[in-house]
C-alpha positions in Angstrom: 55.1 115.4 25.3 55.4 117.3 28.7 57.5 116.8 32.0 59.6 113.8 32.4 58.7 112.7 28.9 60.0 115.1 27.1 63.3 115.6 28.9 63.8 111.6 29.2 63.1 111.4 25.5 66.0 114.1 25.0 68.8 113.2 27.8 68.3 109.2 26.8 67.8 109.6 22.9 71.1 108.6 21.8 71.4 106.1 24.4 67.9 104.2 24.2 68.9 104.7 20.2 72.4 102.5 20.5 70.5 100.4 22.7 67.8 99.3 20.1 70.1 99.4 17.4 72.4 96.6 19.2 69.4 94.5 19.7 68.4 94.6 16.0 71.6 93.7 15.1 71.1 90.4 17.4 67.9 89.9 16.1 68.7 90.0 12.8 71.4 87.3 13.3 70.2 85.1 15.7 66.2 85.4 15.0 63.3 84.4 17.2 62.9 80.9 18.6 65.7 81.3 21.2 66.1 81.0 24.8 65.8 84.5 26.4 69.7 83.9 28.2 70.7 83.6 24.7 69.4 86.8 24.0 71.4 88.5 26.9 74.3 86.8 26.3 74.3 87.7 22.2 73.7 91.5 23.6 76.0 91.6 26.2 78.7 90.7 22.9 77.1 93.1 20.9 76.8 96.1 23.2 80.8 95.4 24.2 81.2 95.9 21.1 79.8 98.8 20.3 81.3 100.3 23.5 78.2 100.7 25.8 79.0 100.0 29.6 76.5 97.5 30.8 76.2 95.2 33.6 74.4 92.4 33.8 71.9 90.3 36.2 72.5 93.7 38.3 71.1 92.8 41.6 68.7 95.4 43.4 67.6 94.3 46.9 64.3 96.1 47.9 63.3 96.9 51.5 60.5 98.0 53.8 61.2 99.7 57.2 65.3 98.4 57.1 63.8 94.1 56.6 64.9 93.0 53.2 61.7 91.9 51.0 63.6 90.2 48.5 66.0 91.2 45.4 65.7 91.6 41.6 67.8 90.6 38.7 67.7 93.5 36.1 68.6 91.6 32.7 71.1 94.6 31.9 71.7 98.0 33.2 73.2 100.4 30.7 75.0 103.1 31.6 74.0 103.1 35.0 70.9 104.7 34.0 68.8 102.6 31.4 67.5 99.0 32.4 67.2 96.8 29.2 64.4 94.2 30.2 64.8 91.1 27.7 61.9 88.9 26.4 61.7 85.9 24.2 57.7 85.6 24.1 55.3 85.1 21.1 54.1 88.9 22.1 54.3 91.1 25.4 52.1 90.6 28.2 51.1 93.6 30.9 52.8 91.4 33.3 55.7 92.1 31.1 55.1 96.2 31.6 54.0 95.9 35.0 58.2 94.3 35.8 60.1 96.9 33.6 57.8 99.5 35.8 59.0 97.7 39.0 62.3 98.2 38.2 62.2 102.0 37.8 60.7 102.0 41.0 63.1 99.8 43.0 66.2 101.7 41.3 64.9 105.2 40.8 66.2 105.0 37.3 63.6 106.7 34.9 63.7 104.5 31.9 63.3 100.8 30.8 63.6 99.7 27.4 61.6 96.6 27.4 63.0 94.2 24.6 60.9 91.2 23.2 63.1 89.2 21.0 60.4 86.5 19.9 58.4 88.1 17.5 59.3 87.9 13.7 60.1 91.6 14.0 62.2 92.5 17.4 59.4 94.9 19.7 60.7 97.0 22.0 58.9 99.6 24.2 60.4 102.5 26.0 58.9 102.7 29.9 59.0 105.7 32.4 57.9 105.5 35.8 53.6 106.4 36.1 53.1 109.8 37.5 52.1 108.2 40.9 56.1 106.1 41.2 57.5 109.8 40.0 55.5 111.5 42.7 56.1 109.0 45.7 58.6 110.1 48.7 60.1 106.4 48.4 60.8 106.8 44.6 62.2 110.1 44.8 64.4 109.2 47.7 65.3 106.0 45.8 66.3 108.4 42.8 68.4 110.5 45.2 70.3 108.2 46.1 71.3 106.9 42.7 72.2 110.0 41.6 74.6 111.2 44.4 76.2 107.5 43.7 76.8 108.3 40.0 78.5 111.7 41.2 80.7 109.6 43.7 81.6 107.4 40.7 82.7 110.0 38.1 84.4 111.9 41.2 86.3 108.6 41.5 86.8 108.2 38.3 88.3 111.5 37.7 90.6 111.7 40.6 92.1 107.9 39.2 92.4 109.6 35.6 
């Protein structure tokens, strides 16, 4: 691996790792054949528990030219800087990519984990924005932006400490 790849697969190792290992562990116990809320809500439990700061249903409004288009739901963002996409589906669909690659776009994050918790054996894919998101203006602005609000945070964070 090359470029973004390669340094995503290092920064987010341990991160995407806990992440994966949390939703085996929910798997395991609860098995396909639910709902895919009960999936978030048995992973939301889980990753408390294991200490990873999450939020879920994050909202992420996406606009054109100032006008509002319409918002997203991500399922979970971890960290502020993984979204964990959640499926309960015999098998993933492109549609199913096609979202998780939405999301990096609208929040300039550079990695999705996209979970499927309704196959016999819990799938998950890792997803990083296509050359073309990485190299648009509006994807690197969007980036931008989250990263001089993470620096805000920990500066906040820091001076409360």
């Amino acid at each position: 691996m090359t470029g973004i790849a390669e340094r995503v697969k290092q920064e987010y190792a341990d991160l995407t790792y806990r992440i994966i290992g949390a939703a085996m562990t929910v798997h395991t116990k609860l098995g396909p054949g639910f709902p895919e809320v009960f999936y978030q809500r048995a992973l939301a439990i889980e990753m408390g528990r294991q200490g990873l700061e999450f939020e879920r249903e994050r909202p992420v409004e996406v606009f054109y030219d100032g006008v509002k288009l319409g918002d997203f739901h991500l399922d979970s963002l971890v960290d502020n800087r993984v979204v964990a996409e959640l499926k309960a589906v015999d098998q993933l669909a492109p549609q199913h990519l096609q979202q998780g690659i939405s999301y990096l776009t609208s929040t300039g994050r550079e990695v999705t984990l996209l979970i499927n918790f309704g196959a016999v054996s819990l799938e998950h894919k890792c997803l990083l924005p296509p050359l073309a998101v990485q190299k648009s203006a509006a994807y690197q602005a969007r980036r931008r932006a989250w990263q001089e609000q993470a620096k805000l945070s920990a500066r906040s964070a820091d001076e409360l400490a």
